[in-house]
N, C-alpha and C positions, 0 to 999 in steps of 0.2 A: 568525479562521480558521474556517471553515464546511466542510459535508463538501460543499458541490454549487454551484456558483456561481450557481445562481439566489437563494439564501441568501446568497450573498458580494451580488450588487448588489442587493438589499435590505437588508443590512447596511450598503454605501458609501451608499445613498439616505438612510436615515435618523439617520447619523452626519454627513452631510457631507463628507464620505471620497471616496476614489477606490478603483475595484477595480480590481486586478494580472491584466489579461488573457494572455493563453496564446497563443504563434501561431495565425496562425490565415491561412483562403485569404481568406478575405471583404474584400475593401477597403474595407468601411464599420465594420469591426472593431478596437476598438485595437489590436490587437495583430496585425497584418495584414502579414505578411511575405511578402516579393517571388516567392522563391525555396521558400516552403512547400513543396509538392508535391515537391520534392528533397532536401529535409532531412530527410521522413517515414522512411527507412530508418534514417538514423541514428539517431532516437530511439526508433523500435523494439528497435534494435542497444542502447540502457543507453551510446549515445556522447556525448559531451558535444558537442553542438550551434555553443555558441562558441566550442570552441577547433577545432573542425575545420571549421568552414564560415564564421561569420561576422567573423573575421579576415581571410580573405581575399578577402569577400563586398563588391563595390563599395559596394551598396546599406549596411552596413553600415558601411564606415569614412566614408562621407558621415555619416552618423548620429552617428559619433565626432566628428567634425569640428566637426560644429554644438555638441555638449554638450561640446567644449573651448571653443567657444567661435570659433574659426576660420572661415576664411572656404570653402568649397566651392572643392574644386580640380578634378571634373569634372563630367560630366553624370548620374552618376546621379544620380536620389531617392533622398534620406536615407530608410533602412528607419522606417518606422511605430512598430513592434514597439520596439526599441532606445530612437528617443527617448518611449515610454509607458515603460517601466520607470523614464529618467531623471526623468519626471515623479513615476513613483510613490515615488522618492527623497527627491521637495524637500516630500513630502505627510506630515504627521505622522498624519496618520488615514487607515488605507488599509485596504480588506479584500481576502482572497482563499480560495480554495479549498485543501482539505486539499495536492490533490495541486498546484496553485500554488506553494504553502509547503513542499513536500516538495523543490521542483527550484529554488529560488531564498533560498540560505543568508543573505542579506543582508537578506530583507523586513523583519527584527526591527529594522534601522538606517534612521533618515532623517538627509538633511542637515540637521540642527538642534543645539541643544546650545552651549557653549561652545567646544569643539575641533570643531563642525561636525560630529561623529557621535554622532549624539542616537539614544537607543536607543529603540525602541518599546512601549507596556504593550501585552502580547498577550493576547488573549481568544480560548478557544476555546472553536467555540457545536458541542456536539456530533459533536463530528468520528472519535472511537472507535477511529482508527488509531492503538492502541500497542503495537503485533506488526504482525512484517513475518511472514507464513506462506513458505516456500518448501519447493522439493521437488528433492533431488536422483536420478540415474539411476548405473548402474556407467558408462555410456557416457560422462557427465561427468566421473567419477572420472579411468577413463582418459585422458580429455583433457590430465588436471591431470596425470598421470603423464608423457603423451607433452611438452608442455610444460617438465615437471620437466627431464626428459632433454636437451631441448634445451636449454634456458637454463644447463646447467652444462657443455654443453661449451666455452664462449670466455669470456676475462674474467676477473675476478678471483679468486684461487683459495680464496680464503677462502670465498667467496660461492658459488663452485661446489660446494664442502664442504659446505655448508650444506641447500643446493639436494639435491644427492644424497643427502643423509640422510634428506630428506623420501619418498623413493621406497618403501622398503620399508612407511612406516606406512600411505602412502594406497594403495597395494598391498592391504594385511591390510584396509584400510577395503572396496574392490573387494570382495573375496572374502566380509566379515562383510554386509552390505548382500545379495549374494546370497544367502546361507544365511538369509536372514528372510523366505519367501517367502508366509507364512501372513499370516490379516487382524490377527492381536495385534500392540497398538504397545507396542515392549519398548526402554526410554530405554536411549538410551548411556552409559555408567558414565565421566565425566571422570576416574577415575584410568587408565583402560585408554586413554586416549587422551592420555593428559597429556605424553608427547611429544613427538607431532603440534603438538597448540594450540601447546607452547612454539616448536618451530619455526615456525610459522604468522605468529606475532606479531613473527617477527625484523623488524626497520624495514632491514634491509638487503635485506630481499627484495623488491626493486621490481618485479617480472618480474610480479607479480599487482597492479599498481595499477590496471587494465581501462582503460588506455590507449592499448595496444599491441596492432597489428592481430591477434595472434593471441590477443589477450585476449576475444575474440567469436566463438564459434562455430558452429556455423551447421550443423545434423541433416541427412539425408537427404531429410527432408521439406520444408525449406525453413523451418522452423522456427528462431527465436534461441535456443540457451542461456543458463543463468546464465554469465555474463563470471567469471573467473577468480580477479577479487577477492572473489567470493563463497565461494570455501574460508574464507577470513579471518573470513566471520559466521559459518561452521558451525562453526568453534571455538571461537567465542564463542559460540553455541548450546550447546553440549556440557557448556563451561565453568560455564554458568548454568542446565545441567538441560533444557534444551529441546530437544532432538534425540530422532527416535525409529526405528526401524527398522520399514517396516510393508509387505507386498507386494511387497517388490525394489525399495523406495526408502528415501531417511534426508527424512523431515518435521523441517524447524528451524525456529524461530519465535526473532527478533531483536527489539531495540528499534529503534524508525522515528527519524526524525529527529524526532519530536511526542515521542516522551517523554523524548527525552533532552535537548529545549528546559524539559519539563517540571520535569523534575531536577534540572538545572545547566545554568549557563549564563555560559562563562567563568571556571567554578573559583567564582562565586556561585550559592547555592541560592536557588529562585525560592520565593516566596508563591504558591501554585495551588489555586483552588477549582476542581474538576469535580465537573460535574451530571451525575447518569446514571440513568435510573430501572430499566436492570439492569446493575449494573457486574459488569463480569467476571473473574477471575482477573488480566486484564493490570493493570487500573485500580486492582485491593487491592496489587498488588506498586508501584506505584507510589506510592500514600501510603505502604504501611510502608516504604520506602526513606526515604520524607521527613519519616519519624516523623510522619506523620498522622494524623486521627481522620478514621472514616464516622459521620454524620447523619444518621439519618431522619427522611424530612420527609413526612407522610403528610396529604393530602387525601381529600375528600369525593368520590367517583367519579359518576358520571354516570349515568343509568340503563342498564345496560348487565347482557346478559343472555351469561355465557360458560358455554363447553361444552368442557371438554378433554377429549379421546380419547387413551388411554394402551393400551397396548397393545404388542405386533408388534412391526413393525422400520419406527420414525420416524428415523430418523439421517439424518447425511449420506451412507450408500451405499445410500440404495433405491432412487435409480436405477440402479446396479451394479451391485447382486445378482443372479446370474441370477435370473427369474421371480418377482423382487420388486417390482418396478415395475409391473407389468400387474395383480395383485391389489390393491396401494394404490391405483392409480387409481381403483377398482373402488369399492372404499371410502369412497374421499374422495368422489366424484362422489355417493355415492347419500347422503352422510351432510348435503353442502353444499346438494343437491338440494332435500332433505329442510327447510331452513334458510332456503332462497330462499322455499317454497312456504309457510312460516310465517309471516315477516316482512318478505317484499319484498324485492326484487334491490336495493334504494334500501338497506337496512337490514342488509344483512348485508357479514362480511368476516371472512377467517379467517390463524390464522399456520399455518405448518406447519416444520418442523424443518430444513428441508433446502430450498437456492434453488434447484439443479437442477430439485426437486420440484414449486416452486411455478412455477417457469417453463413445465413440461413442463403443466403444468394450462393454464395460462393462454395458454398456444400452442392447447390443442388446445378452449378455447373462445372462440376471439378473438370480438369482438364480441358476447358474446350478455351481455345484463344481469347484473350482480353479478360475474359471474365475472374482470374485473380486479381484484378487491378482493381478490386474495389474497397473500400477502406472506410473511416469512419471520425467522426469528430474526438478529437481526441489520444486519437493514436499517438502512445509514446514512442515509436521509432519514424519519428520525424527527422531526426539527426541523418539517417540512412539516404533519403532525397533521392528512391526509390523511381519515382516519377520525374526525376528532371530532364526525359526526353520527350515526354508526353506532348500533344497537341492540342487534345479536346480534355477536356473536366467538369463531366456532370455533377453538378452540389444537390444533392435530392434532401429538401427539407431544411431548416436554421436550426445552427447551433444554438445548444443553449448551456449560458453562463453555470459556471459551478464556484 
């Protein structure tokens, strides 16, 4: 599992393997589905793809037909797409992408084994998604409110009981979310909300499985919200200390479906070595879970001449701030400038704190030498070692833990 699928078919190249492509419009693409371009809203929408489209998708159940085994009862072609996943099934060596592995539960199993589901040794090269970040609005809150209201007026009464009880918390949630209007992130206290979570987690409230047309909704802007089932992770946020209040929003940070392959799997605890040459908050709470030890493994470096600028305001809102952005620009430019003219637009590259940042630089010197070299705390295509001819490395600003 790699973070970028240029890394995934380099990985299937040199294993032998086969890599798990992603739909895709291209017909010379494995993964090259009929009807793509029709399907794009739904996966925008966080819709599950197969049960709303290709069950009823010609191209599709030709596709079934063949990997039953069956003979073809019309004219369409069997979907592309469909028979490479059955491929990537019968394949005991297979690589793919973070986000590949995030939408397809099953990659861990091939048809191999004794009982015919032979389970996979999964290797992860780098891939650093162990937090899911999201951000909720009071306008979602209410959503989850108007929602509440409906779903208890018909049905079972127990369940409607249930449902209505939930109104007054996510109400008080509404109301606390606005009163935090300043830039301080102040964590949610899980006793003041313990409640909530407990209702949250009733397995009879199916009305948030984000299955159900009004489980997706959809802003003024034309914009998708978080689907409905996502109340469910912000209590589990809360639960585990992650939730925070900052600007007229709640910041919650979950675990991805990566670390909780990392964790467990099946009710057994996995054996997991991760490489990380800056591991962060999420990746320490992950070994101590699994009663782990960290190793340093320290090499010889390179010749390589670094310059960190400390200072200001390097964070992730200096593109934000009002009249914070136009003075770092200022800064950075005459500091990089300064860097190019020493050692060569060949030799130089710098991190900076914040990707808004480094994007908003590298937009506004497209084409001119050195100046793509500039990157960002964080960057998951670290695997790529892009930079290992570099000389000079400006650090503009410290990283900060996630």
């Amino acid at each position: 599992v790699t973070p970028t699928n240029a890394l995934a078919d380099e990985a299937a190249a040199r294993s032998a393997g086969i890599r798990r492509h992603g739909r895709s419009e291209n017909p010379s693409d494995a993964g090259h589905c009929f009807i793509f371009p029709d399907i794009k809203p739904l996966s925008d929408q966080w819709r599950s793809i197969v049960a709303h489209r290709c069950q009823n998708c010609a191209h599709g159940q030709a596709a079934m037909e063949l990997i039953k085994g069956s003979d073809l009862k019309g004219s369409a072609k069997p979907c592309p797409h469909l028979l490479h996943i059955s491929q990537v099934r019968q394949e005991p060596v297979a690589s793919v992408s973070l986000a590949g592995f995030e939408g397809d539960p099953e990659f861990s199993k091939f048809a191999g084994g004794d009982d015919g589901r032979g389970l996979r040794h999964l290797v992860f090269d780098d891939v650093s998604a162990l937090n899911d970040h999201r951000m909720v609005r009071t306008d979602q809150i209410a959503t989850w409110v108007r929602t509440a209201k409906w779903a208890a007026q018909g049905g079972d009464a127990e369940r409607a009981a249930l449902i209505t009880a939930l109104v007054p918390d996510l109400e008080r949630l509404a109301v606390a979310v606005a009163g935090h209007t300043d830039g301080e992130q102040v964590a949610l206290d899980p006793a003041d909300w313990h409640t909530l979570c407990q209702g949250i987690k009733d397995k009879r409230l199916d009305w948030m499985d984000g299955t159900a047309p009004e489980a997706v909704h959809t802003g003024s802007d034309g914009e998708t919200e978080i689907p409905l089932r996502a109340l469910r992770d912000l209590c589990h946020a809360i639960e585990r200390g992650t939730a925070w209040f900052r600007k007229g929003f709640i910041l919650f940070a979950v675990p991805t479906r990566l670390s909780k392959a990392l964790i467990h799997d099946d009710g057994m605890q996995n054996a997991v070595m991760v490489m990380d040459a800056t591991p962060s908050l999420a990746v320490r709470e992950i070994i101590d879970i699994m009663n782990g030890q960290i190793e340093e493994i320290r090499i010889e470096q390179p010749t390589l001449r670094v310059r960190q600028i400390f200072g200001q305001s390097h964070g992730k809102t200096v593109c934000e701030e009002p009249g914070s952005q136009k003075n770092q620009i200022v800064q950075f430019e005459h500091a990089y400038s300064q860097a190019i003219a020493l050692y060569g637009a060949e030799n130089v590259s710098a991190l900076v704190a914040s990707k808004a940042f480094a994007e908003t630089i590298r937009a506004m010197h497209d084409g001119e030498p050195g100046w793509d070299s500039i990157g960002w705390f964080g960057n998951h295509n670290r695997g790529q070692n892009a930079w290992e001819k570099k000389s000079f490395l400006l650090i503009w600003g410290v990283p900060q833990l996630s």
